[in-house]
C-alpha positions in Angstrom: 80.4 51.1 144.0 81.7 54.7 144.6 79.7 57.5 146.2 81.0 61.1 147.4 79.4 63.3 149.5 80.2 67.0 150.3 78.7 68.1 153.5 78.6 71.9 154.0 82.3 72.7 153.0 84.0 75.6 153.0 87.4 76.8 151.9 89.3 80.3 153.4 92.3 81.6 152.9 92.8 84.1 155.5 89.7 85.8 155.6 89.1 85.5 151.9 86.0 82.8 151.4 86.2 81.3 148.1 83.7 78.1 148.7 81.0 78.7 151.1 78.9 76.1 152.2 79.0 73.7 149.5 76.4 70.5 150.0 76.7 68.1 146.9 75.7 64.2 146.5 77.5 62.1 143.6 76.3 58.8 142.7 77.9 55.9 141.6 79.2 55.8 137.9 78.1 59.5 137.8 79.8 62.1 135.8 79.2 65.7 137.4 80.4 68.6 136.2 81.7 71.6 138.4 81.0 75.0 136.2 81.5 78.4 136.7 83.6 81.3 135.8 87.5 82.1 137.0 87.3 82.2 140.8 84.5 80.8 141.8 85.9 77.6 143.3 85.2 75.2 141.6 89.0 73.7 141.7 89.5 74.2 145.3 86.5 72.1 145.7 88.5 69.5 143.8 91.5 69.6 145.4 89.2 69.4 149.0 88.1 66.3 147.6 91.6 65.1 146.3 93.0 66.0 149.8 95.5 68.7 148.0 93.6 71.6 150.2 92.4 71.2 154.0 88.9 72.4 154.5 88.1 74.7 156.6 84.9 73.5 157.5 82.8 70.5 156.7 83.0 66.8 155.7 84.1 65.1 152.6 82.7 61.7 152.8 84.1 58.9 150.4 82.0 55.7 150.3 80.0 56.8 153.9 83.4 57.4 155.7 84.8 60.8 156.3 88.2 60.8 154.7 89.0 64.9 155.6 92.1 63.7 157.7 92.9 60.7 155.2 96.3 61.8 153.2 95.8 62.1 149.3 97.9 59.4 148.4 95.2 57.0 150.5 92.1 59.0 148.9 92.2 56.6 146.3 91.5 58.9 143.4 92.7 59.6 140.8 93.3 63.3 139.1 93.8 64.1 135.4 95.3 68.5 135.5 95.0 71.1 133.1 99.2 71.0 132.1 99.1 67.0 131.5 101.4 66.6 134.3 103.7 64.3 132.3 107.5 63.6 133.3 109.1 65.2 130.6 112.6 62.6 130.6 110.4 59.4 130.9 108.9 57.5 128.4 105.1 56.8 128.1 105.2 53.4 129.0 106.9 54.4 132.3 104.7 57.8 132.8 101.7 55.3 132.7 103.4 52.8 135.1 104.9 55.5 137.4 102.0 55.3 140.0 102.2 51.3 139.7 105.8 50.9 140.7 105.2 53.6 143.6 103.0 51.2 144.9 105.4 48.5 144.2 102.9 46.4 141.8 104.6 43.0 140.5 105.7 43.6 136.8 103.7 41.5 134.8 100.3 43.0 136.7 101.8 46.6 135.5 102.6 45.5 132.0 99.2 44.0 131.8 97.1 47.3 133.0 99.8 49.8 131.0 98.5 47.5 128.1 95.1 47.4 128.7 95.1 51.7 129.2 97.3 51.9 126.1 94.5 50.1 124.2 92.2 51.4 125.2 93.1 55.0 124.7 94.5 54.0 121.5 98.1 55.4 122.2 99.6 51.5 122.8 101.9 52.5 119.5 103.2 55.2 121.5 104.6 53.8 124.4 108.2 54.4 123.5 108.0 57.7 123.0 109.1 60.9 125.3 106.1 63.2 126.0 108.3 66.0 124.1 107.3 63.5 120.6 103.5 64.0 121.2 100.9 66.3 120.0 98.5 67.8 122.5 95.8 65.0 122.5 98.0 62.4 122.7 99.5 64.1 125.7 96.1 64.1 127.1 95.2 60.4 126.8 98.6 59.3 128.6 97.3 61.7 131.6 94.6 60.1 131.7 95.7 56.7 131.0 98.0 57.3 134.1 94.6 57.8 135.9 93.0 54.5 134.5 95.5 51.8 135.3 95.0 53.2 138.6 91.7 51.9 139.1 90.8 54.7 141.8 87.8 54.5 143.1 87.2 58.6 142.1 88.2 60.2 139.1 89.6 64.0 139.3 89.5 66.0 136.2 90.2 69.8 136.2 90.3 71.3 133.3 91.9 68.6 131.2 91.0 69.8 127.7 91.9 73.6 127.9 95.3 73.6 126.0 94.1 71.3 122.9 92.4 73.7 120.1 88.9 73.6 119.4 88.6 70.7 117.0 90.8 68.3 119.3 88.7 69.5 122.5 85.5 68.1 120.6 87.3 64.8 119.6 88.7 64.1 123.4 85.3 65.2 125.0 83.3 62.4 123.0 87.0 59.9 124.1 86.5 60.8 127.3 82.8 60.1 127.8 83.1 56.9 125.9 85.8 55.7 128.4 84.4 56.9 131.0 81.1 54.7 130.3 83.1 52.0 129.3 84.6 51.8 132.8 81.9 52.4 135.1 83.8 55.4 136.5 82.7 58.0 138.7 83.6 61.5 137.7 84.0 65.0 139.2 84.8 67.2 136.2 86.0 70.8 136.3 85.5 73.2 133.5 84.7 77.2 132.9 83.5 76.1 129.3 79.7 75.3 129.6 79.2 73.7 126.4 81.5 71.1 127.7 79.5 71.1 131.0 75.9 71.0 129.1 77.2 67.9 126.7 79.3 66.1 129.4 77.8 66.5 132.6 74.8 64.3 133.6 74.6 66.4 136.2 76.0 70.4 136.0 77.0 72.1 139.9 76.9 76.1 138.5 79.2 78.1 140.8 79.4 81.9 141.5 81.8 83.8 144.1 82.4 80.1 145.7 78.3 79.9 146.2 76.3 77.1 144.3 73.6 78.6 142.4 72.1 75.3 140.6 72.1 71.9 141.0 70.5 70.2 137.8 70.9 68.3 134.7 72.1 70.2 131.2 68.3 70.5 130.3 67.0 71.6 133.9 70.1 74.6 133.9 69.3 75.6 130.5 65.6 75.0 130.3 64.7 76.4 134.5 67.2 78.5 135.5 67.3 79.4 139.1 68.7 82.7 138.5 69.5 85.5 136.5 73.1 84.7 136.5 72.5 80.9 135.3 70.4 82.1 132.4 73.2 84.4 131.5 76.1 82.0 132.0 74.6 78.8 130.3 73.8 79.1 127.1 75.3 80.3 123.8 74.5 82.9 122.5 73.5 83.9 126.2 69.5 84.7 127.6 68.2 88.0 126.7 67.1 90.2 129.7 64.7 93.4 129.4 64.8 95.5 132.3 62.0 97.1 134.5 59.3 95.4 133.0 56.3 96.2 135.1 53.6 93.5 136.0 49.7 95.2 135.7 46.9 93.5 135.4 44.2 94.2 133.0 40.7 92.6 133.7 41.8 88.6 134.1 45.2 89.2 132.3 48.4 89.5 133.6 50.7 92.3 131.5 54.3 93.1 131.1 54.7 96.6 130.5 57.5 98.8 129.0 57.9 101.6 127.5 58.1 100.2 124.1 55.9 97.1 124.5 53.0 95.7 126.6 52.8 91.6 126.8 50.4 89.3 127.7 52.3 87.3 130.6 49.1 85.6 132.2 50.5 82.2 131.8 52.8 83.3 134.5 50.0 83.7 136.8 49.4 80.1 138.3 53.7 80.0 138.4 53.6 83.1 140.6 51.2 81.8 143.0 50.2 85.4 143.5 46.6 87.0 144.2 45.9 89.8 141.9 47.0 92.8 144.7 50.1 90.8 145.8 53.5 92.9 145.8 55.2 90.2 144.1 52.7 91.1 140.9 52.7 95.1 141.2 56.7 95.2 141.6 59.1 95.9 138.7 60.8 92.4 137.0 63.0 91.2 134.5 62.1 89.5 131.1 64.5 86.6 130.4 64.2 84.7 127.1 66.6 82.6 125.0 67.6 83.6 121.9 65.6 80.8 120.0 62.5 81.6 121.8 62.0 84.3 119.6 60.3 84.6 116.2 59.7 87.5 113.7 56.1 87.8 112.8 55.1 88.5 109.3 52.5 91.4 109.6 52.1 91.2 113.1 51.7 94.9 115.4 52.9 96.1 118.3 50.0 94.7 119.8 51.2 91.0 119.1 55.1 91.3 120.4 58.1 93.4 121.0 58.3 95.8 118.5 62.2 96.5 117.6 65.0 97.2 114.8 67.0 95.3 113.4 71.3 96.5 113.7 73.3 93.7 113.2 72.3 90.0 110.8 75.8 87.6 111.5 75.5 84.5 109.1 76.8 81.0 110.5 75.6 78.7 107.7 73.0 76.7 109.1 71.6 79.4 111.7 71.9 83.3 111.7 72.1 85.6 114.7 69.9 88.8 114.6 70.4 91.6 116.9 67.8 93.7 117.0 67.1 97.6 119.3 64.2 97.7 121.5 64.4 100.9 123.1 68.1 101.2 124.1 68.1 97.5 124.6 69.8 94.9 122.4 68.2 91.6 122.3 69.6 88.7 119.7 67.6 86.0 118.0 68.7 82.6 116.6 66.9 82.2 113.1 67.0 80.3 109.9 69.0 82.0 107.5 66.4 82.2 105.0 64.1 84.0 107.6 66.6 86.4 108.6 65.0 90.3 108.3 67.0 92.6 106.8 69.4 95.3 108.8 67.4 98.6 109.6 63.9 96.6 109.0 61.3 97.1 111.7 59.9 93.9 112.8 57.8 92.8 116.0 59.6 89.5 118.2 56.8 86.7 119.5 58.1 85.1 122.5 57.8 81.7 122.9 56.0 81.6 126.8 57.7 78.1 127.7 60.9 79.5 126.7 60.4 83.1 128.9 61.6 83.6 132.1 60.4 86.1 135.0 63.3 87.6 137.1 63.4 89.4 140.3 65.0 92.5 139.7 66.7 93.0 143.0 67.6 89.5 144.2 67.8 87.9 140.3 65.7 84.7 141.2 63.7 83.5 139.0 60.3 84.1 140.2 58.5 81.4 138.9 61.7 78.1 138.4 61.0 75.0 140.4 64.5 74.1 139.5 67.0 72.0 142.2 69.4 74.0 144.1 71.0 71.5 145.9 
């Protein structure tokens, strides 16, 4: 059983902070994601945890015991990099048994775990082989088949499908999950892509400036965003946003008001918890909704949606992407090909309400997500 806990870390270097305050909880046979964009600290985090960065302030806590002054080599992890990390003059049986015979593990017990990883990771036909006769994603499976017949208790993985192409990264991602299960292990995974965070991760941390801004599973990130930034950064194509939408009431229902559209937002009320004269009602928001939460309406008005545009129709095959003007704002729709309006054709949006989002215009919180933040 293998549990790691992050108590309020922090990384500087000098007096630049790049993880602030960082609390996180992984349970055993857990795979959690760490997501975010370049520089936002999501690999010093792991290298805190891998003991290949001090922290400057905090615990890491392996298995209940603090291991911050515990040496990487007695971490007991084990971490797969970006660049494979492969020595380029040995062969692949001897990269995979190069951590065993460090340890000085009898021979037969290495040949039987190089084996066993080799099997499993289908490259056992490849173990004579210098890492200079490999394609990419055979590369990747001996790095992390030199993780495996480790048997850490913690497995490390920054980045390790960046450098194969997009086909390949697909493949490994489904070879490494499958392993993953297949072993019990418990993983901290690193990546800036987030459709390999939202179809990996049971768990997704979202990071911005070294600051977690979410906490939740793929569905709970995507579907309850905490913030304005997390329903920008998750999600492809990303959440539309229309700005100073003001919040009026009229009789018992609560409006969203623009100059090109007025909406009927009262199933926001009982999320606001707001009386009708509250500030948080009579201040300007945001209006964030995903691209498939919209529909065109045949012979709706402006009284039933968004009136708008349409610029720009981009055919994928199985889904289109419409970008239609409202006002001086662009907004993009995921339809059905066949339901796609033509360019230049006026059309009025519906929102889906469960799929609309109210944002706080300074702070960017979302004013009514009941979503986990730590």
């Amino acid at each position: 059983m293998t549990t790691l806990t992050l108590r309020a870390i922090s990384k500087k270097f000098g007096d630049n902070l790049v993880v602030d305050n960082v609390d996180l909880e992984v349970r055993d046979r857990e795979f959690i994601v760490l997501l975010g964009p370049s520089g936002c600290g999501k690999s010093t985090i792991l290298r805190m945890v891998a003991g290949l960065e001090k922290v400057t302030s905090g615990e890491v806590v392996l298995d209940g015991a603090a291991i911050n002054n515990v040496p990487p080599q007695k971490r007991d992890m084990a971490m797969v990099f970006q660049n494979y990390a492969l020595y380029a003059h040995l062969k692949v049986f001897e990269n995979l048994a190069f951590s065993l015979r460090m340890h000085h593990m009898p021979q037969a017990q290495i040949q039987t775990r190089v084996a066993a990883a080799a099997e499993m990771l289908h490259i056992d036909h490849l173990l004579d082989r210098l890492p200079r006769q490999l394609s990419g994603g055979e590369r990747q499976r001996v790095a992390l088949g030199r993780a495996i017949v480790r048997e850490p208790r913690l497995f490390l993985m920054d980045e390790p499908l960046s450098n194969l192409d997009a086909l390949l990264r697909i493949q490994t991602r489904v070879e490494i999950l499958q392993l993953c299960r297949r072993i019990g292990a418990t993983v901290l995974y690193v990546t800036h892509d987030q459709t390999e965070a939202m179809t990996m991760g049971e768990r997704i941390i979202l990071l911005k400036g070294g600051v977690v801004q979410q906490i939740d599973t793929p569905g709970g990130i995507y579907n309850h965003p905490a913030n304005r930034f997390v329903g920008m950064f998750v999600g492809s194509p990303p959440m539309n946003f229309l700005e100073s939408v003001s919040l009026v009431w009229e009789g018992d229902r609560l409006l969203g008001r623009a100059p090109q559209f007025s909406l009927d937002l009262s199933h926001f009320k009982r999320g606001l918890g707001t009386g009708r004269n509250a500030d948080e009602i009579s201040r300007p928001v945001v209006l964030g909704f995903r691209p498939d939460a919209i529909t065109f309406a045949s012979g709706a008005t402006a009284a039933d949606g968004i009136p708008a545009t349409v610029e720009v129709v981009e055919g994928l095959g199985r889904e289109a992407l419409v970008y239609s003007n409202i006002g001086t704002q662009l907004v993009c729709s995921v339809v059905a090909p066949e339901h796609a309006p033509g360019v230049g054709e006026r059309v009025v949006l519906i929102l889906d309400p469960g799929k609309s989002h109210l944002f706080d215009s300074r702070s960017g919180k979302n004013l009514v997500n009941t979503a986990s933040t730590d």
